[in-house]
N, C-alpha and C positions, 0 to 999 in steps of 0.2 A: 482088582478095583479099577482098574482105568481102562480095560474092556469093559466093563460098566459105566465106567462114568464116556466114554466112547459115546456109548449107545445112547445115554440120557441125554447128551450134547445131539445126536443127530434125530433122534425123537420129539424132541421139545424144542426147536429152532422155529418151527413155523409158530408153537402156540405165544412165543412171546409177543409177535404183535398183536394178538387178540387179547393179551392177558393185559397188554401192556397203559389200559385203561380202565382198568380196575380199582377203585378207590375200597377200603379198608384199611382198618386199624391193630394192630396188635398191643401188648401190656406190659409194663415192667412193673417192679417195686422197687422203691428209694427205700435205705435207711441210715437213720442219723446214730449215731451216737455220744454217749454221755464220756467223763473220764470216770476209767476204773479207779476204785478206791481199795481195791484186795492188798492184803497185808501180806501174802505166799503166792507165787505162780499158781495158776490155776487154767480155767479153760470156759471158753464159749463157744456156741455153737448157733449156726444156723442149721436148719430145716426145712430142706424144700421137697414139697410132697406134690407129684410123681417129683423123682430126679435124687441126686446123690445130696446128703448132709454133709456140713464142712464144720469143724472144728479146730478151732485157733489156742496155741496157747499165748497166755496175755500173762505176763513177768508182771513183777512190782513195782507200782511207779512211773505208766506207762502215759501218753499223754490221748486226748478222744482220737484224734488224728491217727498216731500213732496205729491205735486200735483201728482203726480204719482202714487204714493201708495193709496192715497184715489179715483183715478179713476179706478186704479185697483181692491181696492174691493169693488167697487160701483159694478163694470161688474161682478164677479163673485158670488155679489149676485144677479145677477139677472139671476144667470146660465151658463155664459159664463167658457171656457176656457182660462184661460190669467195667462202669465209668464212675470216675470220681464227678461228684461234684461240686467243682473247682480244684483248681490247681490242690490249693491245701482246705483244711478244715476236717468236718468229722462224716460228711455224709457220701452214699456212695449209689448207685443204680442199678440195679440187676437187669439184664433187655432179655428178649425174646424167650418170655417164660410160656405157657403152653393155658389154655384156656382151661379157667379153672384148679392154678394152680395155688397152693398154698406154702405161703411164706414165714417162718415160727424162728424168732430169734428169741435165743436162751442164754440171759450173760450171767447166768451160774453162779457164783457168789461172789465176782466180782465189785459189786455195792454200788451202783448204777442209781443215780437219781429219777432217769430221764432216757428215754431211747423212743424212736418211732419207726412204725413199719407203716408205709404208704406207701398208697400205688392209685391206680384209673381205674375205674369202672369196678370198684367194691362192692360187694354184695353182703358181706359178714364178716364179723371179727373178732377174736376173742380177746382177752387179756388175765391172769391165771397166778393165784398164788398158794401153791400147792406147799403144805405141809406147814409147819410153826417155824417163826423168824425171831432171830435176836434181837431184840427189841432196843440194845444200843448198838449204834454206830459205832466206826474207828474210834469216832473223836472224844467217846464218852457221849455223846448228846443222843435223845432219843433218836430211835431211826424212824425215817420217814418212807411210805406208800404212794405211788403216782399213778393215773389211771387217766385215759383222755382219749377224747375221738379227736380226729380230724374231718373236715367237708371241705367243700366248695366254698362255704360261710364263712369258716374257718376254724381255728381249733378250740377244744373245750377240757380243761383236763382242771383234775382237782386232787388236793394230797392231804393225807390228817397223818400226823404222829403216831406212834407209839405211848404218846404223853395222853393222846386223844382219846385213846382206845385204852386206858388204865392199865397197859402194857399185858394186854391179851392180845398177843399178835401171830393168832392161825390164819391160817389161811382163810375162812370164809368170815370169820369177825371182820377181817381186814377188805374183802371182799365187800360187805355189805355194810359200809363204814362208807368207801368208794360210791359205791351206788347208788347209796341214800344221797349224794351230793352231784352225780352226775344222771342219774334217770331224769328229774323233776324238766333238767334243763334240755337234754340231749333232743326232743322233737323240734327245737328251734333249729338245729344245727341238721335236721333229715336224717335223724337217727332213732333207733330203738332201743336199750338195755337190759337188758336180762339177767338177774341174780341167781347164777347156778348154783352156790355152795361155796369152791374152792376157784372160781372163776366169773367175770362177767362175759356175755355174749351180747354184740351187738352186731345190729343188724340194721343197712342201710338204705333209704329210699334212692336208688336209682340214679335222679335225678339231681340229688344231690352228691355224688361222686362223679360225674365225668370228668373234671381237672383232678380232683385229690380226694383220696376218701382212706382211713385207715384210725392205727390209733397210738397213741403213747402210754408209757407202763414205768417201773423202773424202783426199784429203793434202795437205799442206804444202809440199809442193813445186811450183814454179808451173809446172809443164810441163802444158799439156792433154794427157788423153786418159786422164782418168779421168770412170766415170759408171756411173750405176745405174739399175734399171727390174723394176718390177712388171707382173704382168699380172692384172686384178682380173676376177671371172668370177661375174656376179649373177646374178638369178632371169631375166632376159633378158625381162621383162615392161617393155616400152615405153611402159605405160598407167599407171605408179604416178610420175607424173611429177613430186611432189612428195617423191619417197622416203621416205613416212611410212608404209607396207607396207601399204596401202589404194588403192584403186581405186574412186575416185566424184567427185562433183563438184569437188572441190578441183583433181584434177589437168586434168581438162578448163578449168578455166577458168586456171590454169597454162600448158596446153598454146595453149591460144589468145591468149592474149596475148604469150607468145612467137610464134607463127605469124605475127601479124598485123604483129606489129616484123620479122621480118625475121630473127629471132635463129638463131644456128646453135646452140643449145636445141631448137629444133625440128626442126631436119635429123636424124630418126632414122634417116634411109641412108645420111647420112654420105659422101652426094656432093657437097657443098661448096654447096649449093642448098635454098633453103626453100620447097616447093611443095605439088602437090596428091598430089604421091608419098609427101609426109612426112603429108601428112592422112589417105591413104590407111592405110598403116601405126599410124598413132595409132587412127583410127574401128574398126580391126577387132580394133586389141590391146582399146580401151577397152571394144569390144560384146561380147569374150568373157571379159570380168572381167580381162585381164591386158595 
């Protein structure tokens, strides 16, 4: 490994001044969450497709925060780049995720009101309630369904009961309960909605996600098989490795100290392996400025 990285350091010395005016962007995903309301340990999961899934277990009783911090360093041990955002709170950041990656957070029957996956430059997104749900919550009170985009304009989300729905709470009654309340309005916000069934899909104008674009999900009811996912679509430039929309030294010594740990940061193929394939692909993005 350091006879390779040798070589990458005396090969790419000269491209960094040429690289080193390069302007480009790269992608992350924020996500917030709600407090669990699970009455037995259980389990959540994120889903990052290419790249490794991380599942957490989340006790009884647990605060949003709480959950937050232990999903956080679930993902960074598994290699990820991820910041909080702020000090304390519930929300956190995933960085240098790979163009066209898809983001799918599943908080299982932990009884979530409210969670969101946002990121930049969104193109589509689902949000999904697969199978039949307990129709009351912990507290005894109906459970409630959350469903929402976010834009640039800002967010639009809307929830009906279990009271609402005569307590028929499958999956696509509760779907198209959701959608009848967010389609009509979603083109103000630069968005589209699609009634799949057991899911909605939306789909975004461009233009309206370059600061924020994604969506919020989430219910009170402890039955799994609700869950949400963005799919974020950057400049596809694998050389701006510190995503500060530059290409030059910063990100090569970035990339090489990931390289050299081992880090799945460095796996730009996203076959599960940190090698001379991933050096490969870094030396030719970072030689031709991108």
């Amino acid at each position: 490994m350091a006879r390779l990285m040798n070589t990458m350091k005396l090969g790419m010395a000269a491209a960094i001044v040429l690289a080193a005016g390069s302007a480009l962007a790269t992608e992350s995903v924020s996500m917030a969450f709600s407090k669990p309301t699970n009455t037995k340990d259980t389990k959540v999961t994120v889903h990052i497709k290419p790249g490794a899934d991380v599942t957490v277990d989340i006790p009884v009783d647990k605060s949003a925060e709480w959950k937050r911090n232990a999903i956080r360093d679930a993902l960074i041990a598994k290699g990820y780049d991820v910041a909080d955002n702020g000090a304390g709170g519930n929300q956190l950041t995933i960085k240098h995720l790979a163009d066209g990656t898809e983001v799918t957070f599943n908080p299982g029957d932990t009884g979530e009101k409210k969670d969101d996956v946002v990121g930049k430059n969104v193109r589509e997104a689902k949000v999904g309630f697969q199978g039949s749900f307990d129709p009351i919550d912990p507290t005894g009170l109906p459970a409630e369904f959350t469903a929402g985009i976010v834009t640039d304009v800002g967010e639009l989300t809307v929830v009906v009961s279990a009271q609402e729905l005569n307590f028929q709470t499958d999956g696509p009654i509760i779907c198209q309960a959701l959608f009848q309340r967010l389609a009509p309005r979603a083109p103000q916000f630069g968005a589209q909605i699609n009634y799949a069934g057991d899911r909605l899909e939306v789909y975004f104008d461009p233009a309206y996600t370059i600061g924020s674009g994604g969506i919020t999900f989430g219910t009170t009811s402890l039955s799994p098989g609700c869950a949400g996912s963005v799919v974020v679509v950057g400049s596809g430039c694998l050389s701006d490795f510190n995503g500060d929309g530059f290409v030059n030294g910063d990100d090569f010594d970035l990339f090489a100290s990931a390289f050299e740990e081992g880090s799945l940061l460095a796996d730009l193929n996203h076959d599960g392996f940190v090698n001379g394939d991933d050096y490969d692909l870094f030396a030719s993005a970072f030689e031709s400025g991108c």
